[in-house]
MARKEZA-705020 format. One record per residue (C-alpha): residue number from 1; residue in one letter; x, y, z. Coordinates in steps of 0.001 Angstrom, whole numbers. Layout:
BEGIN
num,residu,x,y,z
NUM,A,X,Y,Z
...
***
This chain:
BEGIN
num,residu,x,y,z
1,X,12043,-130399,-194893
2,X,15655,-130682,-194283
3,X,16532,-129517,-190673
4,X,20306,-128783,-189536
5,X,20965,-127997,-185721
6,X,24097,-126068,-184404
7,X,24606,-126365,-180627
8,X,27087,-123333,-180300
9,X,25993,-119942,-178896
10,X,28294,-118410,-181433
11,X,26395,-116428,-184256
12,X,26457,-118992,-187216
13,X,28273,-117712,-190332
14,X,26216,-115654,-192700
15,X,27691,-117633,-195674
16,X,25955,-120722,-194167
17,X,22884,-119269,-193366
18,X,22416,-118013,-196578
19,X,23081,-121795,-198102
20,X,20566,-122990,-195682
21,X,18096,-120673,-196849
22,X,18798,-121167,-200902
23,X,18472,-125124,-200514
24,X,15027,-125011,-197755
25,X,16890,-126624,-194894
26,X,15836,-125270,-191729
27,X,18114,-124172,-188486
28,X,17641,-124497,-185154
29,X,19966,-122818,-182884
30,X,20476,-124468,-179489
31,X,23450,-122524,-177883
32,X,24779,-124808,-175226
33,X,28130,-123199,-173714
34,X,31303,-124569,-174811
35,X,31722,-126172,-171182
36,X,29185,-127883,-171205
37,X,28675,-131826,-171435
38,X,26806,-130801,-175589
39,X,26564,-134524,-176476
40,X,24895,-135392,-173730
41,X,22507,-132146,-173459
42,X,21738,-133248,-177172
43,X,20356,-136249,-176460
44,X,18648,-135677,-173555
45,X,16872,-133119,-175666
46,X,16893,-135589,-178363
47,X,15015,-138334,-175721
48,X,12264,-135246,-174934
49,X,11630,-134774,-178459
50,X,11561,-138497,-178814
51,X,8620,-138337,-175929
52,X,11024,-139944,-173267
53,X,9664,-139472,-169332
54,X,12233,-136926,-167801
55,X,13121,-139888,-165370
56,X,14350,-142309,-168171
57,X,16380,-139083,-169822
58,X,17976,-138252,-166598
59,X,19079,-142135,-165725
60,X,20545,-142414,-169417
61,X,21973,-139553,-168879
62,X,23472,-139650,-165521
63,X,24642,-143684,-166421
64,X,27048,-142495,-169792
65,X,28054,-138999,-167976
66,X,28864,-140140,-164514
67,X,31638,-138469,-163355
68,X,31095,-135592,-165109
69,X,27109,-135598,-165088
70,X,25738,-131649,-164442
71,X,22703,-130703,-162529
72,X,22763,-127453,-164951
73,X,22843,-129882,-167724
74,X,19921,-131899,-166441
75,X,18000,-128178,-165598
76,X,18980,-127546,-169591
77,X,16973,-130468,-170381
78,X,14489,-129965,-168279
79,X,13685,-126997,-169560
80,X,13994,-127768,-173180
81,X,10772,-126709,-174746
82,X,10034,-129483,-177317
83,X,6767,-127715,-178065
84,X,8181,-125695,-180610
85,X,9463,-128489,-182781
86,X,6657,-130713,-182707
87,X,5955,-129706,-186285
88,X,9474,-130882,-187691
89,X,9596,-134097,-189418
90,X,11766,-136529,-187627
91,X,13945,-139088,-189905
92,X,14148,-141570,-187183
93,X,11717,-143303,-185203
94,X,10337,-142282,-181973
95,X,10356,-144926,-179018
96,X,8528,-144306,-176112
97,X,9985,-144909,-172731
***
């Protein structure tokens, strides 16, 4: 299964839903405001799915954000619920940390 992910809150065009649909790729919505820190909500969310401890999220997190590191962001990826997803087939390899 092909799997494409859209982080904006905006409603995604019709047009592309409907070319999703016709070649079986599967979206998931995530809807992270526009200001935000998205890339690294992403892979915070990316690390949970990846089975990352919350600690070792929020330090890699917190060390390439820094200045502009969010404790809404961190409370986003906290409460990412990666149970949802455990189905979809991952193309990359999951490391434990």
């Amino acid at each position: 299964m092909c799997v494409c992910r859209c982080l904006c809150p905006e409603p995604y065009p019709e047009a592309n839903v409907e070319f999703l649909k016709s070649n079986g790729i599967k979206l998931f919505q995530f809807g992270i405001e526009g200001y935000k820190h998205r890339t690294g909500c992403l892979v915070g969310c990316l690390r949970k799915l990846q089975r990352w401890c919350l600690t070792s999220v929020f330090d890699e997190y917190q060390r390439f954000a820094a200045a502009k590191a969010r404790v809404a962001d961190q409370r986003f990826m906290e409460m990412f619920d990666v149970s949802s997803l455990k189905n979809v087939p991952m193309p990359f390899s999951c490391s434990k940390r």
